[in-house]
N, C-alpha and C positions, 0 to 999 in steps of 0.2 A: 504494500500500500504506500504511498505517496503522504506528505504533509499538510496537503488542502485542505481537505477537512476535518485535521486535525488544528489548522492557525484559524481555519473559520469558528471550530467549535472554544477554542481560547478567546478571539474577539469577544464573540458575543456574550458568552459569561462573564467576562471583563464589564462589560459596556451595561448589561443587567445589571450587577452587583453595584457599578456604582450609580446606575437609574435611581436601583431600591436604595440607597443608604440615604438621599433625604426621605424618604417615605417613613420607613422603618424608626429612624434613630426618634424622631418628635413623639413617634408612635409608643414606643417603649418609655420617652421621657415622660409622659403623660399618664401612664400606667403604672408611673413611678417604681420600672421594673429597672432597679438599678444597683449595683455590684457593692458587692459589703468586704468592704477592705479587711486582712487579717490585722486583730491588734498589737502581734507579734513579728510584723514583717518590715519592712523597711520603714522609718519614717515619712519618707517621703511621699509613700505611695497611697497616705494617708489622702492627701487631696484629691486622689482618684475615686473617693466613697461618695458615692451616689450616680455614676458614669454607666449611663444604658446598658447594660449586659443582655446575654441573648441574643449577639446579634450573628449567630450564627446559623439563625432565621435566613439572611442576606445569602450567604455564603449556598445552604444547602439549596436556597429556592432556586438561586443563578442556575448551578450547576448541573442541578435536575432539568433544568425549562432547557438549556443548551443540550443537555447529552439527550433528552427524547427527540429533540428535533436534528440532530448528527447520528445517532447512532440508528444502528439496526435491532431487531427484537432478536428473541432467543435467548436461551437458559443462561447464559453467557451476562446478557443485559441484565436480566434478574437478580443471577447473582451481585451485581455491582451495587444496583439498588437499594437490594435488600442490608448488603452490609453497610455502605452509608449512610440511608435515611433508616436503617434498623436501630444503631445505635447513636444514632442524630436522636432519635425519640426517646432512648431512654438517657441521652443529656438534657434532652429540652424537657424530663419529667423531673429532673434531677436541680434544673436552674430554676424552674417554675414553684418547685414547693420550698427552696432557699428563700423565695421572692416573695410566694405569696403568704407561706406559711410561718415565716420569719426563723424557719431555721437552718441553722448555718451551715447542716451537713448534708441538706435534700435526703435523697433517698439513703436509707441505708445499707449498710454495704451486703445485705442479704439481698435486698431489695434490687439494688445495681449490678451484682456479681448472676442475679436471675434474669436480670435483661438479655445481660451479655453472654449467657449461655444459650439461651432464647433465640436470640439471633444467629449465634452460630451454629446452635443446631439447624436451624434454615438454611446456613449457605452450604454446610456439609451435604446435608439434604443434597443443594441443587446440584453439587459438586458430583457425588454420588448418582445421579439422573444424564449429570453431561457423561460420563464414563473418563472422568477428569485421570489423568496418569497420578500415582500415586508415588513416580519416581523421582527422587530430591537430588540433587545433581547439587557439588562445592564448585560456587566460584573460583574461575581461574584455570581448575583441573579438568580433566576429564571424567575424573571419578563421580560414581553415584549408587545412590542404592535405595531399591523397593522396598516401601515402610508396608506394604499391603495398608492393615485398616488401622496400625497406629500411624498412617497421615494423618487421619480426620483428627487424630487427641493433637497431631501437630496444629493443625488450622486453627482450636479452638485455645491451645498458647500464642498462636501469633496473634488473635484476635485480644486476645486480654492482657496482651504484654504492647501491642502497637498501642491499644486505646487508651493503657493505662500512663504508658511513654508520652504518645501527644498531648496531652492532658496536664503531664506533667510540666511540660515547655508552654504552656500556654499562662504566661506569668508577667510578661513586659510589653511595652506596646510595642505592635508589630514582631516582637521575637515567633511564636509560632506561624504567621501567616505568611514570613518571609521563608522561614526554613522549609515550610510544608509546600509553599512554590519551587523552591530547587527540587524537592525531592519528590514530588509528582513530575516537576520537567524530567528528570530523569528516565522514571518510568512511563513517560509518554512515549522519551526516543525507544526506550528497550520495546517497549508494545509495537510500534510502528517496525520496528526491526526484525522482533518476532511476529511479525502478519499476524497480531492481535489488533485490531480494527475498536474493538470495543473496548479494550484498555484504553488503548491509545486516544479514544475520544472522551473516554471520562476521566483519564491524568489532564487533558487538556481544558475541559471543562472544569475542574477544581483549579486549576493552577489561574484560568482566568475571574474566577469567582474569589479566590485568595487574595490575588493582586489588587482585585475592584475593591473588595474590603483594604484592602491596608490602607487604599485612600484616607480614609477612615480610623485606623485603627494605628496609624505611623504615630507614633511622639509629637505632641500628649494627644494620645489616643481618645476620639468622639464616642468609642464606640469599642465594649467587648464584645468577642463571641464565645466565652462560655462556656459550660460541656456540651449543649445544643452542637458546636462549630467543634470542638476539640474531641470528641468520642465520635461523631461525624467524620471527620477526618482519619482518626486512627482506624475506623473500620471500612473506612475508603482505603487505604494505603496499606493493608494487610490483607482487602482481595485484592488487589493490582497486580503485590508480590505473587501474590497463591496461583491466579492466572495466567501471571504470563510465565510461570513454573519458574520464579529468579527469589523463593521463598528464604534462602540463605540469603542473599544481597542486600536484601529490607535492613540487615543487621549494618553494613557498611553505608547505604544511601541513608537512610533512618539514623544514623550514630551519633546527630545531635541528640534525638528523641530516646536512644539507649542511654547516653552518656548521663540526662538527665532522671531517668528513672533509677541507672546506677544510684548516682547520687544522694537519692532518697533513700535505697536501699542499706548502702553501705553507714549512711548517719545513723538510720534506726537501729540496725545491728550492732554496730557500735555502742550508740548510746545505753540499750540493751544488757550487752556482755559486758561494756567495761564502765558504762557510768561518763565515757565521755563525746563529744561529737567532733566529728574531722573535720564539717565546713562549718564556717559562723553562721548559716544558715541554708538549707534547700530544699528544694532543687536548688544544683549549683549556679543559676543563674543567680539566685538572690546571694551567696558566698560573694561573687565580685563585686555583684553593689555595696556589699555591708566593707566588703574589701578597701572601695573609694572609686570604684570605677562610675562612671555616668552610664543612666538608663541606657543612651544612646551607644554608649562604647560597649556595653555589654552587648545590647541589641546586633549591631553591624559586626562585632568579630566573629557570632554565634551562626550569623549571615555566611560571613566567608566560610570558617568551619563547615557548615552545610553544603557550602559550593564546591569545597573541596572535597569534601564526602563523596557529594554527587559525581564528578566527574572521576574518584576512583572507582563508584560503581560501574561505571559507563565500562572503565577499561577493565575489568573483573569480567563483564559481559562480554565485551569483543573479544577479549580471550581466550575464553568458557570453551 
């Protein structure tokens, strides 16, 4: 397949997303559905409390109106769908009862960790109906090897480790919306290079619904998107991987989005086992802020990291 319509299906989500951001933003402001700062987080980021959140309303509607009208049907489409706006629904339940119900953890984590199984028992399902290969091939190598039916327990860790990663990076203005653009460009070229046609137009569709959002969401950001946009996203960008069979690579293109779920992971265990924490706070984003770094400097070198991610994916793939 060729790049036409895959730069058509990027225009036009681009060009929606930032249609909706005046519609949206006054919409949420009015509904007084707005972001409740942690009291334990940066100073700063104090003046950010009361800043429209949810707006990853924008993001998913773009993306969807673009890839129905680019893409083709088939279990294939479905699947894409069902993972994006699957667990876009159990973020937008998750922002909604922070908002409406005034409490600060939404759903809970039985409640959350049931969505997310939920969903990915549907996309296994369809996975399972396409007669999807079940063989996982290492970057770079030639090697690979048939999991038979422990793929699907694979699908359903990338689904709860991508979603729970994105989510995690979704913490500064524009940090997630920047990263999450390279690393669907990524998998846009890998889908188009793999004659995945429907990757290829739904990486291109979120990359331009991301970018229409940062309009928006760049420093000092009008506008969050929230787990609505950031569990959306990680379930967008862990079928991409699973489809276009580059299921290892997520780990390399995605390695801002690891690096920060590391980061959580490795403080709590710590703090844990030995009583103390390794970064002054995180996700390691918030560690350089508290460090002295500027939102902005955090933001942009997290930018480059990402880029640079993305383009050793690229070459991991053309390798492979």
């Amino acid at each position: 397949m060729d790049y036409t319509s895959v730069l058509w299906t990027l225009g036009v989500s681009f060009v929606l997303a930032v249609l909706f951001g005046p519609l949206f933003i006054p919409l949420l402001r009015r509904l007084k559905f707005g972001q409740q700062v942690r009291v334990d987080g940066p100073e700063s980021h104090l003046k950010k409390s009361g800043t429209p959140t949810m707006g990853g309303i924008i993001i998913l509607v773009a993306l969807t109106l673009a890839f129905l009208r680019f893409a083709d049907g088939g279990l294939q489409y479905w699947a894409l769908l069902t993972a994006c706006l699957g667990f876009g629904l159990v973020g937008f339940l998750d922002d909604y009862i922070k908002i409406a119900f005034k409490r600060s953890l939404g759903l809970t984590a039985k409640q959350k960790l049931f969505g997310q199984l939920l969903f990915s028992g549907v996309f296994c399902f369809i996975l399972y109906r396409m007669d999807h290969s079940t063989v996982v091939g290492v970057p770079g190598t030639d090697w690979s090897i048939d999991l038979g039916w422990a793929y699907y327990a694979l699908v359903v860790v990338m689904f709860l480790g991508a979603t729970n990663a994105v989510n995690f990076t979704d913490g500064l203005d524009g940090l997630l919306a920047g990263t999450s653009a390279l690393a669907f460009g990524a998998f846009a070229v890998i889908a188009v290079e793999a004659t995945q046609p429907q990757s290829a137009v739904f990486s291109a569709a979120v990359v331009g619904a991301v970018l229409g959002f940062l309009v928006y969401n760049a420093h000092p950001a009008k506008i969050f998107m929230g787990d609505t946009g950031s569990l959306g996203l990680g379930g967008g960008i862990a079928a991409v991987a699973i489809l276009t069979k580059t299921e290892l690579l997520l780990v390399v293109i995605g390695g801002v989005f690891v690096l920060e779920m590391l980061s959580v992971i490795i403080q709590v265990a710590s703090f844990k086992t030995r009583g103390k924490r390794v970064f002054k706070m995180s996700p390691i984003h918030h560690h350089f802020e508290l460090s002295g770094w500027s939102e902005w400097r955090v933001v942009t070198t997290f930018w480059f990291v990402g880029l640079l991610l993305a383009g050793a994916g690229l070459l991991l793939f053309k390798t492979s």
